[in-house]
N, C-alpha and C positions, 0 to 999 in steps of 0.2 A: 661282107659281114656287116658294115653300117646299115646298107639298105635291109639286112635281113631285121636290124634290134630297132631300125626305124621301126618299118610295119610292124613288128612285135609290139610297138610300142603303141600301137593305136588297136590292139585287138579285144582288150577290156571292153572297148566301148561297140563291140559287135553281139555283146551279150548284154545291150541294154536298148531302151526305144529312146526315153526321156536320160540324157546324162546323168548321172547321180553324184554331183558334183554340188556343194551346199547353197551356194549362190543361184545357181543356173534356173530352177524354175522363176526367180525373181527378174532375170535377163529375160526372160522370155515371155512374161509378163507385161515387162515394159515395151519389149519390141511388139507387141501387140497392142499398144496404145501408139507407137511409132507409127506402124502401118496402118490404122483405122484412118479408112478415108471419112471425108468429109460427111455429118451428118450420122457416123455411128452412134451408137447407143455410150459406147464407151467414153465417147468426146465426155458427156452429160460429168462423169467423174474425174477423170485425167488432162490432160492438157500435156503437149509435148512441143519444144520449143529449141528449134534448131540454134546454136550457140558454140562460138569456139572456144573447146575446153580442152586440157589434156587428158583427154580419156574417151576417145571416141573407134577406137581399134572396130568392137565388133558395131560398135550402132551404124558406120559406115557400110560394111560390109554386108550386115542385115538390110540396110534401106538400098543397096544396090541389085542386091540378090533373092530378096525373098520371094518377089513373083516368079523366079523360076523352079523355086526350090518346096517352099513354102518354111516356115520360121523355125518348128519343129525340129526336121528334117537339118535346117541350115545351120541351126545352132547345135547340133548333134554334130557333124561334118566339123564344123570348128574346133569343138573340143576333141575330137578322136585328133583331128589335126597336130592340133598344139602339141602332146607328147613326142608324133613323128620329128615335126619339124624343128622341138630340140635336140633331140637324138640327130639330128642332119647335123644343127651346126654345132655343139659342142665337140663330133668327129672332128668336121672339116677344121675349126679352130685346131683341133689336136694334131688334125695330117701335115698342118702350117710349121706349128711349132714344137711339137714333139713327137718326128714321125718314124723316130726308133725306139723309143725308150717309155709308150702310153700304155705300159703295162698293169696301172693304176685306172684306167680307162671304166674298167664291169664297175667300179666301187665308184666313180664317179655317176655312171648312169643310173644309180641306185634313188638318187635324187632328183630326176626327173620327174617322177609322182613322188613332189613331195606335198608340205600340207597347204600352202596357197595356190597351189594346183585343185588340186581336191577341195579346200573350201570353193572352187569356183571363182576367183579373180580373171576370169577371162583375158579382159583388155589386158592386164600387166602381162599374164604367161605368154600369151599369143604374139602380142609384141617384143617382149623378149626373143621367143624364140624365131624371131623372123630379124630380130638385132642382132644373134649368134652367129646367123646366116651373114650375116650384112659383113659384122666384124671379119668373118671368115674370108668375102666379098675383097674388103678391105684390104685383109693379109696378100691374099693373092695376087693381087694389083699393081703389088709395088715397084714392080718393071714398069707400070704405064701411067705416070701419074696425072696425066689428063684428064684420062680415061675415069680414074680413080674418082675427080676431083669433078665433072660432072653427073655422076651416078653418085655421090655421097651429097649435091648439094639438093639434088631431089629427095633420096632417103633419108637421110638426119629426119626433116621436118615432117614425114609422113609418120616415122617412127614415134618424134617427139605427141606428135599430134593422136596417137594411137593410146600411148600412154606415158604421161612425164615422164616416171620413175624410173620403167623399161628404157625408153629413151635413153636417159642419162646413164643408164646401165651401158649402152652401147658407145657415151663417147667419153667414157670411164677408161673402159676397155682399150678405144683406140689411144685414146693418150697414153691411159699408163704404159702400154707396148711400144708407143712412141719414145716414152724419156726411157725406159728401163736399157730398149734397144742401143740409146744414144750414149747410156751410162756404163755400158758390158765391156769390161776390157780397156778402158779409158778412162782412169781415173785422175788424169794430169788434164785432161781436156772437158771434163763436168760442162762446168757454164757456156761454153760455146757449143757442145755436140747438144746438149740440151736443148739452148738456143734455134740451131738449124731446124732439132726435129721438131721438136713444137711450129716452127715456120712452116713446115711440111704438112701440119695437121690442120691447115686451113679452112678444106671445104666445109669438113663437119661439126667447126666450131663456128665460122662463120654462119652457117644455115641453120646452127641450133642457137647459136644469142639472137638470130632475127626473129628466127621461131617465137620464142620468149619473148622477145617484144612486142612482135606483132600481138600476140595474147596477152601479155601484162595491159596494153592501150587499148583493144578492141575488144577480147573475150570477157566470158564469166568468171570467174572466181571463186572459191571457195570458201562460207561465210564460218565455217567448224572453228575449232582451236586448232593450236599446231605446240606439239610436245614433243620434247624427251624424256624417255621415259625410262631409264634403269633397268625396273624388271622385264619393261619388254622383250629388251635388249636379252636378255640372258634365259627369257622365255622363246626369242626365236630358235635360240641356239639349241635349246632342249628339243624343241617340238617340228624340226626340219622336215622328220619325215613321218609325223605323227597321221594312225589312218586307224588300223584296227584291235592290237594289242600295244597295248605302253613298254614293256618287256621288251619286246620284241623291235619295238619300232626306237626306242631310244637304244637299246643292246647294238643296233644296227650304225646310227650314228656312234656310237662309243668304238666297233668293230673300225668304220671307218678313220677316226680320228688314231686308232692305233696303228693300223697301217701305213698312215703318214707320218706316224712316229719311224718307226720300224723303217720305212725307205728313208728317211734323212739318218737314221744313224746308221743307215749302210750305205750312202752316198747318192741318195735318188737326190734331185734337187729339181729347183725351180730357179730358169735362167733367163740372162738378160728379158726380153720382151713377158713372157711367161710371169716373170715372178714382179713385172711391173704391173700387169693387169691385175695381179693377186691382190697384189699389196694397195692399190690402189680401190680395186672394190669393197678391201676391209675399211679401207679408210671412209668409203661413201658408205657403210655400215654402219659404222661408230657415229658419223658426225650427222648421218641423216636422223631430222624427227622422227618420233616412231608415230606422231598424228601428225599430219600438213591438212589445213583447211578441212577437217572432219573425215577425212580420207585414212582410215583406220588399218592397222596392221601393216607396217611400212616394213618393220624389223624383218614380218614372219617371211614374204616378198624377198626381203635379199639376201637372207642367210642361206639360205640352200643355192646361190649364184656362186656364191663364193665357193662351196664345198666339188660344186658341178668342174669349175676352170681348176680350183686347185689340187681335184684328184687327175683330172684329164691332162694337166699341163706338167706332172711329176715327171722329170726327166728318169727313169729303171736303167736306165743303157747302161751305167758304168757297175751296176749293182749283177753277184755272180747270178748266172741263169736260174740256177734251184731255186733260190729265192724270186728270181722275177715269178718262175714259173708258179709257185707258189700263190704269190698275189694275185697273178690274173685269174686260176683256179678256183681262190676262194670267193673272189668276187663273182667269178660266174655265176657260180653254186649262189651266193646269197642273194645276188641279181636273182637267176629263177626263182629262190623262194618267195621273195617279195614280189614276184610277179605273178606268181600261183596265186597268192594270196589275195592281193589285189586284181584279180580276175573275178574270184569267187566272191569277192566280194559285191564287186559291182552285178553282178548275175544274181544274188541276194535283194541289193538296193532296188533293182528294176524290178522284184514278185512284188516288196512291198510297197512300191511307187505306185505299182499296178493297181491294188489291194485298197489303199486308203485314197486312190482316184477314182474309185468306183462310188464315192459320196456324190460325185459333180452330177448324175444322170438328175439325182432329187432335188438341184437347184435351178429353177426357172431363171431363164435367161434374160440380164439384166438387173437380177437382185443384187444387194446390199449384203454383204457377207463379212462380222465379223471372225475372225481367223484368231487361235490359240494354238499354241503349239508348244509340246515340252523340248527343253534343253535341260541337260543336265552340266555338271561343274565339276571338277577336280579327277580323279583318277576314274571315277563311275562315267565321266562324259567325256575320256581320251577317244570312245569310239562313239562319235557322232551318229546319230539317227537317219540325220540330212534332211530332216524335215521340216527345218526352219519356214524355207518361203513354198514348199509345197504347193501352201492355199493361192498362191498365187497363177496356178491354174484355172479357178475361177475366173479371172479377167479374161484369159487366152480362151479359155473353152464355152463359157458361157456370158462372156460380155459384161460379168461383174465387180463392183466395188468390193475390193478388200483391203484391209491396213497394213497389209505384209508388204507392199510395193516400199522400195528409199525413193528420199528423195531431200538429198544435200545438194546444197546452193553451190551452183558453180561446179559440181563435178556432176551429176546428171542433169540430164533434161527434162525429167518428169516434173508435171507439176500436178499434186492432190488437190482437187478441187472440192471433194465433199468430204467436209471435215465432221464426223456426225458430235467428236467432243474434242478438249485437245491433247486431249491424252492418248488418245486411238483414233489416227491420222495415217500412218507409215511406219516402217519398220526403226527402229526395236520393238513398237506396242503389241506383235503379236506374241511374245515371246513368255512365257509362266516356267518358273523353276520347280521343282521338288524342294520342300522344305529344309532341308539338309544344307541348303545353300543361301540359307536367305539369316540375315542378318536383324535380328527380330529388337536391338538396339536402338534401331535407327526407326524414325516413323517413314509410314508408306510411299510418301508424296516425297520424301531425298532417296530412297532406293533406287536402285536399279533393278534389282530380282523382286520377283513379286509370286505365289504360288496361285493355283487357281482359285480357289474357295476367298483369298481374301479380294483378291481383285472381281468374283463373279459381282459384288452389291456396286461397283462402281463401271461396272460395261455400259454402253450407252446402247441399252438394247432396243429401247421404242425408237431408233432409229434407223435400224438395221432389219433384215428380214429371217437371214439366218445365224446361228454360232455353229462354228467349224469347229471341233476341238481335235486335234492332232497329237496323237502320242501320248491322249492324257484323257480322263474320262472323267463325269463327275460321280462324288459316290457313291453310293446302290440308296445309304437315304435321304440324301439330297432333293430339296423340293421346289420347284420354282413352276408356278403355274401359268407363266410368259414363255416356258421352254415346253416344245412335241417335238420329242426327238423321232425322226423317218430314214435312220440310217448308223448303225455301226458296224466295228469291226472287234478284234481282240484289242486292239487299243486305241481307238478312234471313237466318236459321236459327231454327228451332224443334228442339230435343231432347229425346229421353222420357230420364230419368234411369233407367239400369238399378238 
């Protein structure tokens, strides 16, 4: 049954070419400036500069594999991957520790696709789900602890190295199963069983504080702010499984939360090792920033880890059948729905991924490509477009500058090398609100949202060849005799900059 909700779980992405995950054309973008050998046209714009960071999951795996694959194709593979290979280890965690009573199990895999999945965090999910694995790795081992303690002094750092956050998610995990285990049933004996097990947990605490140093002393860094932030905090928790209806996607988290009402007051529980890992992940929820070094959405990233271990690890055993039966029924049922839904949708995402990439045939290769693109805000932009970095196909397909590319110090390796102002360099500059959202208080130069009419008189367009406009159009009488538009759609514009 796991291997069946595995592949279940990578089959959305058999009805798509390009992922449609909100990040992913901008990964793919970069990994195109990764690859460019020496003397490309793209060098002239980008720069890309090997460096140890915590966050190198897919750039690794891209520069090892894309000549056989090609980038596309590879980073498609990836992401169908990453939902499989959670579904693997959140099971196998579960076969460890709860392998009678994982009746909460459908309601847990409900959060698999949830929304820093679907935004596209690549490096953190993929790593995660390959730390699930590990932890599971872990679990099973504990007869051989040699064996354990050379295979964890090599993974820790590989994990860590993939992605911090994920990382630390995995020796969260082993710890806390370590003290919780050593505290089950033994409460005269706390400070010594403690003791032992933590001495126990040496490989992958020793290989992750070297980790850490060897990077605090030789790597890059991250030059961002680093916060805590309140509402983000209680924004993750809203927006776990946030995709295509608000209704529906928080009704779903609410359904969940009730259910784990519902088994603790019929006697489901979370035990020894189980409810260490729990309590332990909530705790690296709460006290983690929700920014570290510019490195944005920390909260959205681990809220849904938590709901994953703590629906999977519910001990049902002691709870009567009717009711188990119950729970796992409902969950199936609202598992498929969420899965229908989030099928069709991504088969939606790829027509019009299709649709608004059919502007790239009208831009000669090597051009200068401002990129605009709408986002919207509050309950009108619960379901995302996904076309944020879109335009960043241009780089990959046609070898050109655009300002959709990031590029934060110390967590990527990009470097923008043609700056045409400094305002429209890298991402956020491509981004234009609908007015609804824009705070008309504040003057233009402290905003963050901007619409497009007022930012059109400040584009630095005699430096660019074309404007890309994405999800947004200018209006029928709008006049600028620097723009020949050679390309729309129903909601698109491409213009050659005279």
């Amino acid at each position: 049954m796991v291997a069946c909700f595995a592949l279940l779980a990578a089959v959305p992405f058999l009805l798509t070419t390009i992922p449609p995950l909100t990040d992913i054309p901008g990964h793919i973008g970069r990994f195109s400036v990764q690859t460019a050998s020496p003397g490309d046209a793209l060098l002239r714009f980008y720069g890309f500069h090997w460096r140890l960071t915590l966050n190198l999951a897919s750039d690794v795996l891209v520069e090892l594999l894309h000549s056989m694959a090609g980038i596309v194709p590879l980073v498609w593979l990836l992401c169908a991957l990453t939902p499989l290979l959670t579904v693997v280890g959140i099971a196998a965690i579960a076969r460890q520790l709860n392998p009678r009573g994982a009746d909460s199990l459908p309601w847990a895999l409900l959060f698999v696709f949830n929304f820093a999945f679907l935004y596209g965090f690549l490096n953190f999910t993929l790593t995660l789900a390959l730390g699930l694995i590990a932890v599971a790795a872990w679990l099973g081992l504990q007869s051989r602890p040699w064996r354990r303690a050379l295979l964890f002094i090599g993974v820790t750092p590989m994990l860590l190295i993939g992605h911090g956050v994920a990382g630390f998610v995995m020796l969260v995990l082993i710890v806390g199963h370590g003290v919780g285990e050593a505290l089950r049933d033994r409460p005269m004996r706390r400070r010594r069983e403690t003791r032992a097990a933590l001495i126990r947990l040496w490989p992958p605490l020793v290989a992750g504080a070297t980790t850490v140093l060897v990077w605090r002393l030789t790597g890059a860094r991250g030059g961002g702010p680093t916060a805590w932030i309140l509402d983000r905090k209680l924004d993750a928790l809203v927006t776990m499984l946030r995709d295509q209806n608000m209704v529906f996607d928080v009704g779903s988290v609410v359904c969940a939360l009730f259910v784990t009402i519902v088994g603790f007051r019929s006697g489901a529980r979370l035990r020894g090792g189980a409810a260490g890992m729990v309590i332990g992940l909530t705790a690296l929820f709460v006290i983690t920033p929700s920014l570290i070094s510019g490195s944005n959405r920390i909260d959205t990233r681990l809220a849904p880890v938590i709901a994953l271990l703590a629906l999977a690890l519910l001990d049902w055993s002691q709870v009567e059948r009717s009711r188990r039966r119950a729970v796992l029924l409902t969950g199936f049922a609202l598992l498929a729905a969420r899965f229908m839904v989030t099928t069709i949708s991504f088969a939606r995402y790829d027509r019009r991924y299709a649709m608004e990439l059919q502007a790239l045939p009208h831009i000669p290769v090597g051009s200068r490509v401002l990129n605009l693109a709408r986002v919207d805000c509050g309950t009108q932009g619960w379901r995302s477009q996904r076309l944020e970095h879109l335009g960043s196909f241009a780089t990959t397909t046609r070898g050109s500058w655009v300002n959709a590319q990031w590029s934060v110090d110390g967590l990527q390796l990009l470097d923008v090398k043609y700056r045409p102002s400094p305002d429209y360099v890298s991402d956020p500059s491509q981004l234009i609100w609908p007015a609804h959202c824009i705070d008309r208080s504040q003057p233009f130069g402290v905003r963050e949202h901007h619409t497009l009419l007022e930012s059109m008189p400040r584009l630095p367009l005699a430096r660019v060849e074309y404007l890309w406009l994405i999800g947004e159009r200018l209006p029928a009488g709008y006049r600028d005799p620097r723009l020949h538009r050679v390309w729309n759609d129903d909601i698109s514009e491409l213009y050659r900059v005279q």
